[in-house]
N, C-alpha and C positions, 0 to 999 in steps of 0.2 A: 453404550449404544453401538451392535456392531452390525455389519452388513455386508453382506455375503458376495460383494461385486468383486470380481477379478479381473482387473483391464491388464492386460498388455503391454508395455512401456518400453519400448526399445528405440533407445535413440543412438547409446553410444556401445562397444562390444560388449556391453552385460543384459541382458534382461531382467527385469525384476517386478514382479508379481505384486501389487496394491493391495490391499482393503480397503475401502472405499466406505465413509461415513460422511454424513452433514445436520446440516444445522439449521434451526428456526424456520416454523412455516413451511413454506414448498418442500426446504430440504430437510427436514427435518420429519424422515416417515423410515419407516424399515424397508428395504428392499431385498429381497429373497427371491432368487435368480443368480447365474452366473452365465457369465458371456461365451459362445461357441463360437467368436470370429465371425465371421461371414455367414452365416445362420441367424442372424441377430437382427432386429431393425425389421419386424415382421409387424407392427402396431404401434400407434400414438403413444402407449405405454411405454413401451421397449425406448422411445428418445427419448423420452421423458426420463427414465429410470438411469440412462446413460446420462441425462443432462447433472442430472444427482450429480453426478461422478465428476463431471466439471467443477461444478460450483466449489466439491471437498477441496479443491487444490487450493480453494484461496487461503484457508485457514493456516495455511503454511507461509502466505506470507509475512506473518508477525517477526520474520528476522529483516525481512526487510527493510521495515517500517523502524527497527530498531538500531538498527546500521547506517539508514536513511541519516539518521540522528548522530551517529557516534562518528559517525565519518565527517563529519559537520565541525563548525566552531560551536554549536550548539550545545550539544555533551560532551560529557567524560566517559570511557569505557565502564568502570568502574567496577562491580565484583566483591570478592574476597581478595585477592590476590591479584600478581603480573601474569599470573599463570591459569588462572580462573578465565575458562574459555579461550585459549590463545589466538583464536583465530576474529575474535571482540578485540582483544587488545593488541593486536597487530593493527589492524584497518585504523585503529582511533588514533595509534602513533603514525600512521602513513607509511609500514614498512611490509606492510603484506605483500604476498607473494603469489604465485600459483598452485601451491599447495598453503590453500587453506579452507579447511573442515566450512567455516561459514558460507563461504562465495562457494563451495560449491553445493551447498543447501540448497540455496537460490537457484543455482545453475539449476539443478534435480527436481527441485520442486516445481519449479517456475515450467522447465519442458515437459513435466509430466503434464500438469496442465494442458499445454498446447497439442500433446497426446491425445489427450483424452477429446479434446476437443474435433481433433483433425478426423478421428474414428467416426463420430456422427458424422463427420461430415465427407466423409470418404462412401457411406453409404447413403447420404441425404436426399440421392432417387430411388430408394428401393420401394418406399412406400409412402403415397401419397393418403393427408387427412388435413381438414379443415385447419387446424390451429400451425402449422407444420412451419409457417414461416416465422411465424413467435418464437419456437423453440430455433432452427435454424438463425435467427436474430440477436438471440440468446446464448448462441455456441459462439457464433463469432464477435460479440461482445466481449464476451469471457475468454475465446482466442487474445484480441488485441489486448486485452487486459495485462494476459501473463505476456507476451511478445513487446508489449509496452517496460513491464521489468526487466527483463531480457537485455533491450536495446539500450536502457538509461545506464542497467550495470555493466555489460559487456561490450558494447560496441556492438558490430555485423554479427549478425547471426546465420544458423545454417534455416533455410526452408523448404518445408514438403508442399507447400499448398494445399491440396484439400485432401491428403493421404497419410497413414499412419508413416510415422519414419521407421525403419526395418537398418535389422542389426549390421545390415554393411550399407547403410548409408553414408556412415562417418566418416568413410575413406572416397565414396563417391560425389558427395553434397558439398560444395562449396561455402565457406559463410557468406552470404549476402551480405553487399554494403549495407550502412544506415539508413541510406535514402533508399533504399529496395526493402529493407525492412519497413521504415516509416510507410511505404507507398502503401505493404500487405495489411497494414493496422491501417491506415485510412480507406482503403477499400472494406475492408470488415467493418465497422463501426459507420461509414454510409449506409452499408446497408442493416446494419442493424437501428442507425436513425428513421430508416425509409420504413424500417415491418415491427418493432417494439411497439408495445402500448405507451401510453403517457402516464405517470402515475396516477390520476383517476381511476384511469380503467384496471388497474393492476392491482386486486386486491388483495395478491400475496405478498405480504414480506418478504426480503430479501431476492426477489427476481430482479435483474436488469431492467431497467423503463427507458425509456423512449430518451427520459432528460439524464439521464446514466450515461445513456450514448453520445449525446451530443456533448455533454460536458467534458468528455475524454477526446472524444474527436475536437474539443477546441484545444484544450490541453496538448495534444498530440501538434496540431496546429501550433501552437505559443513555442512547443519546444524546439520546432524550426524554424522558429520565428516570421511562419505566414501571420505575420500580425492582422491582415484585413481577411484573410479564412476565420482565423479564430474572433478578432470583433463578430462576423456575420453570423458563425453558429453561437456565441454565446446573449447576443443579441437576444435571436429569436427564444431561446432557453429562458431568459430572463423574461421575456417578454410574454410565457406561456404564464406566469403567474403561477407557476404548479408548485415552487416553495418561497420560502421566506425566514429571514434571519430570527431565530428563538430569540425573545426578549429578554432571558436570564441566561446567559452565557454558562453558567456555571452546570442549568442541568443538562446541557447537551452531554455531558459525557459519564453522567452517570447511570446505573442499569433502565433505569424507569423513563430516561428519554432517548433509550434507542429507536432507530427510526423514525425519528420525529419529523417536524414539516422544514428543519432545516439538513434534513439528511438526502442527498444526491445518489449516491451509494455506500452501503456500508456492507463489510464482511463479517459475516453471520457466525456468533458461537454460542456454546451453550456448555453448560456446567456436565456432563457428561462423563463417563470416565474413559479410559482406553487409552492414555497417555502415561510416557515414561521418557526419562533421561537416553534410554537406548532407542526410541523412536516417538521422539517428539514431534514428528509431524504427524502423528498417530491421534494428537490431540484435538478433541472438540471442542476445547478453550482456548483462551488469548493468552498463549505464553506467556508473550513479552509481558503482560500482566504484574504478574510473577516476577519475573526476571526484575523490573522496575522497582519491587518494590520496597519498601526500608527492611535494612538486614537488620534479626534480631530484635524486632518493634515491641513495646507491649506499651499498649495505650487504647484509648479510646477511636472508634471510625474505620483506621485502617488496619491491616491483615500484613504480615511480615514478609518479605522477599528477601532478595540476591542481591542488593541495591546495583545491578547495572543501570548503566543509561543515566545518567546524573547529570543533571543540565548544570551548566560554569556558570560565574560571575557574569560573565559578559551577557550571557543574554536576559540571565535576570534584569543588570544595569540597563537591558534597550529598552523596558517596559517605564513610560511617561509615569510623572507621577500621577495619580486619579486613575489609571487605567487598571479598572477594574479584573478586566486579565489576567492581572499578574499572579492574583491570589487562588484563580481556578487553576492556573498553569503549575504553578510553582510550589512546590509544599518547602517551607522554611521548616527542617526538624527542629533545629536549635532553638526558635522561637514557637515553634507549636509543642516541644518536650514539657519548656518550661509553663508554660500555660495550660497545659494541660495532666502535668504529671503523669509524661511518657519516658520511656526508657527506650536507648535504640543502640545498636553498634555501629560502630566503625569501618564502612569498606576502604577498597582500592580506589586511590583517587578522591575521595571523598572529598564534597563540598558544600556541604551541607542543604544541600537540594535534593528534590525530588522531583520528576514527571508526573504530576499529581493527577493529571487525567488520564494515565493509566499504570495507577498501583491498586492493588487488592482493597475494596472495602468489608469490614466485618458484615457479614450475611447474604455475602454473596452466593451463598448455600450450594460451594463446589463440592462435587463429588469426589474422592479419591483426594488425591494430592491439590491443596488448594492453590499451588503456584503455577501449576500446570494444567489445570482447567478451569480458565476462568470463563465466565460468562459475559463478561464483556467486551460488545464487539466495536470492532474497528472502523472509524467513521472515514469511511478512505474519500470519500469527495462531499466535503458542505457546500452549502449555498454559501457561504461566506468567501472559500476559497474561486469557485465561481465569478461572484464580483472582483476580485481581487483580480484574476486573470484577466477579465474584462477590462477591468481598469489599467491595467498593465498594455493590454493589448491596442489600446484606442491611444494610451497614452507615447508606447515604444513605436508602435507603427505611428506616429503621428495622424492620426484618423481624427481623434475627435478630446483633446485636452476637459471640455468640460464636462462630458462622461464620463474621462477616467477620474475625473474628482469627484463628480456625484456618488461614483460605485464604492471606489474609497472611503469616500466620508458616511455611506451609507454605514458601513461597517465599525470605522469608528465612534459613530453618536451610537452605536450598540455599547460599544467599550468604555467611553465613558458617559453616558446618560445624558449626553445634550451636545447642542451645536458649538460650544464653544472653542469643540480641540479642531473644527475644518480645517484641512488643506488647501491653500488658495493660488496656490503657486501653478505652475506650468511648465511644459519644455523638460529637459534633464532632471532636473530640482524637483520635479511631480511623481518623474520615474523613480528615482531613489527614495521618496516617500512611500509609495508604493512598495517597493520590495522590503523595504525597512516593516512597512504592517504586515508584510506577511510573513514575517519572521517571529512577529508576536503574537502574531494571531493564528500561527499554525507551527506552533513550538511544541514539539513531543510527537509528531501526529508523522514525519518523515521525510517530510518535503525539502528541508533547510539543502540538503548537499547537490542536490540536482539542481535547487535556484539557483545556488552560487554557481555552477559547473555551468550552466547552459548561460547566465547573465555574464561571464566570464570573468568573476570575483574571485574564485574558490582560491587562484594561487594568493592573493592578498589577504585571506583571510583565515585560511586551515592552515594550522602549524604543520610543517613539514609535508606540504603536499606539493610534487613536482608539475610544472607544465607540460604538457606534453605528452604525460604518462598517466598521472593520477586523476584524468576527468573519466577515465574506467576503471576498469579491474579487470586481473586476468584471468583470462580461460583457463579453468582448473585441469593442472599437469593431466591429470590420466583422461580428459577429452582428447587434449594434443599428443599425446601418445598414441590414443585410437585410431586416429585420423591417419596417423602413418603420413604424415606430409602434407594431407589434404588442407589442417588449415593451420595458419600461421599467429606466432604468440601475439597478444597485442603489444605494443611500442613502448619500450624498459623495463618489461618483466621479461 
C-alpha cells in the first residue's frame, strides 16, 4: 500500500524526502496528492490527508517498545549473534555510545513525527471548518506523543513550536530543558483533552479520543511526579466509564482483540507490504513482531523470527504462582517444544523464553516478508496500565492509600480470578506492590526501563547501568556535529 505524500523533514543538515503510508480505519485509505508547501491547507481534506502522515510515524515506534525492554532487567538482546544488530546489543550490555544506528532511529523517526505534526500546525489558521479543532487536537496529541519518546530517551530536546524546523536550525535552536519540554507536551495534550471526542463518539479506529489524552497527560504527570495532577486526570478517565479491564487477559493481545474495550490507545498496523531490512520504517507492520519471534520454529500456532527481545529468568520468577499472566506473557519453548513436537534453534543469549504477546502467529496472512509485516498492533496504553498509574499515583503522592489498593487489586483479581491474591498493606510496602504489578502486568509491552529510571531503581537493578549517565542516551554523533556547538553531549557519553 503506497501513497504518494511527500513532507518535508528537516531538522538537522540533511533533508530527506518520506513516503507517507497508514494503517487501519481513518488511516488506512490511499492518498494521491503531493504537498506544494505553503500552497497546501486549502480544505478539511488537505488536514485531514496531512493528519495521515502523522499518524504513519508511530508505526516506527516498534524499536522502541523493544529497546524499552532490552535496556531493562526484563530482556536479553538476543538475536543470532554478538553482532546481530549491534546497536540491540550494545544498549542491553549498557555500553552504547553516540554512534548507534538504533538511538538514532528513534531520534529520526520520533522528529519526523513532530515534523509532520508542527506543519499542520504551522498553517492551522489558513483555513477554517467545522470539525478543525478534532483534527488540531489530534496533531497535538500525536505531537506530545512522539516529544514524549524524545524526552524519556534523550533528555532536553531542541523546539520549534508550532513551525516546521528548517535546515539551520540545528546550529540556532537550543535544546530545551526537561521541564520546557514536559511544560510543551502538557500544553498540547490540555488542549487536546479540552477538543477530542470521547471514545463513544469516535467511531473510527485508531483516532486519538478524548481518554488517549488524558491518560498520557496523567502519564506525563506521574513521570514528574505531580502525583495529585495525575490522581486528578486519571480519576476523572476512570470515572468516564469509557473502558474496562478484558475478562480473558490472554485475548487482549491477539489479532481479533485489537481495539478492544480495554484498549486506551493503540498503534495501528496492518499486514501490507512496502517494508525491507534497508527501510524498515517503511513497514505497515509490527516489526518488532518479527524480530521477537522464535528463530528457526516449526510447530504448531506460531510463525518463526530473529528470537530478539528474550525475556530472563528474573522476570519470569516475579510472576506469583496462579497468576494467570505468566502463560500469556511468556512462551516456555522448552516446554511448549516438548508438548507439542516443536522444533526451534538456538539464538544469542538464549533463555528459553519468549515475548509471547508479540511473536508471529500462523495466519496472520502478512503480505511480503512475514517478520516485517505483521499485523499486529501495538497496545501502547491499556486500561490496566491506567489503573496501575492510578494506584501508583494516590499511593506515591500519599492522596488516598485505599484507592491505590482498590486500583491494584482491581487488576490483579483479573490475573488471578478471585479476591484471594488483594493487597492490604499501605505506605511504602503498597508502593513497591504496585510497581512489582506492573512489571507483570506490562512485560513485553516497553514500559519496564523508564519505571525503573523515573522510580530511581534502574542503577539496582540493570546490569551495568551507570548513575548519572544511563537514565538517557546520547544524542546521536552527527546531530552534535550539526549543531556546530549549538548543543551539548548528554553526561558520560
Amino acid at each position: 500500500m503506497k501513497k504518494n505524500i511527500i513532507f518535508t523533514i528537516a531538522l538537522t543538515i540533511l533533508l530527506f524526502a518520506t513516503s507517507v503510508s497508514c494503517t487501519d480505519e481513518f488511516v488506512n485509505r490511499k492518498a494521491l496528492y503531493s504537498i506544494d508547501s505553503e500552497n497546501y491547507f486549502n480544505s478539511e481534506a488537505d488536514y485531514n490527508q496531512a493528519l495521515i502522515g502523522v499518524y504513519d510515524l508511530l508505526q516506527s515506534s516498534y524499536i522502541n517498545v523493544m529497546l524499552g525492554e532490552i535496556a531493562s532487567d526484563n530482556t536479553n538482546s538476543g538475536g543470532e549473534s554478538a553482532t546481530d544488530v549491534i546497536g540491540i546489543q550494545q544498549i542491553d550490555d549498557m555500553i552504547h555510545t553516540s554512534n548507534n544506528a538504533n538511538l538514532k532511529n528513534i531520534w529520526d523517526w520520533m522528529f519526523a513525527g513532530v515534523q509532520r505534526a508542527n506543519y499542520i500546525l504551522e498553517f492551522k489558521d489558513k483555513t477554517d471548518f467545522p470539525n478543525k479543532n478534532q483534527v488540531i487536537g489530534e496533531t497535538r496529541f500525536l505531537r506530545a506523543y512522539y516529544n514524549f519518546e524524545l524526552v524519556k530517551w534523550f533528555g532536553g530536546i531542541p523546539l520549534s513550536g508550532d513551525k516546521r524546523f528548517t535546515v539551520n536550525d540545528v546550529t540556532k535552536i537550543p535544546r530545551s530543558s526537561v521541564a520546557e519540554v514536559y511544560a510543551a507536551i502538557e500544553s498540547d495534550l490540555l488542549f487536546a483533552v479540552a477538543n477530542l471526542k470521547p471514545l463513544d463518539a469516535n467511531t473510527v479506529k485508531g483516532r486519538a479520543t478524548k481518554g488517549a489524552a488524558q491518560a498520557l497527560l496523567g502519564k506525563i504527570y506521574l513521570y514528574q511526579n505531580k502525583f495529585v495532577n495525575a490522581s486528578n486526570v486519571f480519576e476523572e478517565l476512570i470515572a468516564s466509564n469509557s473502558y474496562t479491564l478484558v475478562a480473558d487477559y490472554n485475548s487482549i493481545f491477539e489479532n481479533q482483540g485489537e481495539n478492544g474495550p480495554e484498549s486506551v490507545f493503540e498503534v495501528q498496523y496492518t499486514d501490507a507490504e512496502g517494508a525491507g531490512f534497508g527501510c524498515l520504517q517503511c513497514s505497515e507492520g509490527n516489526v518488532a513482531v518479527g524480530f521477537n519471534g522464535v528463530r528457526n520454529y516449526v510447530g504448531p500456532i506460531f510463525d518463526s523470527g530473529f528470537s530478539f527481545n528474550v525475556p530472563r529468568q528474573e522476570v519470569v520468577d516475579a510472576f506469583e504462582a496462579g497468576d494467570r499472566r505468566k502463560s500469556v506473557a511468556i512462551l516456555d519453548i522448552v516446554a511448549w517444544a516438548a508438548a507439542n513436537n516443536a522444533t526451534y534453534g538456538i539464538g544469542y543469549k538464549h533463555t528459553g523464553y519468549f515475548n509471547r504477546k508479540y511473536i508471529a502467529r500462523q495466519g496472520d496472512q502478512n503480505i511480503g516478508d512475514q517478520n516485517l509485516t505483521n499485523p499486529n498492533n501495538y497496545r501502547s496504553i491499556r486500561y490496566a496500565d491506567v489503573l496501575l498509574m492510578a494506584a501508583e499515583a494516590n499511593s506515591r503522592g500519599g492522596i488516598s492509600d485505599a484507592k491505590a489498593r482498590e486500583y491494584l487489586n482491581q487488576v490483579r483479581r483479573r490475573a488471578f480470578g478471585d479476591n484471594n491474591h488483594d493487597i492490604t498493606t499501605s505506605g511504602a510496602a503498597l508502593t513497591d506492590f504496585i510497581l512489582a504489578e506492573r512489571r507483570v502486568e506490562l512485560v513485553g509491552e516497553g514500559h519496564r526501563f523508564f519505571d525503573l529510571v523515573r522510580t530511581g531503581k534502574a542503577a539496582q537493578e540493570i546490569d551495568g547501568f551507570t548513575a548519572g549517565k544511563n537514565e538517557i542516551f546520547p544524542i546521536p554523533i552527527e546531530e552534535i556535529q550539526y549543531s556546530n556547538g549549538n548543543w551539548q553531549q548528554n553526561p558520560g557519553y
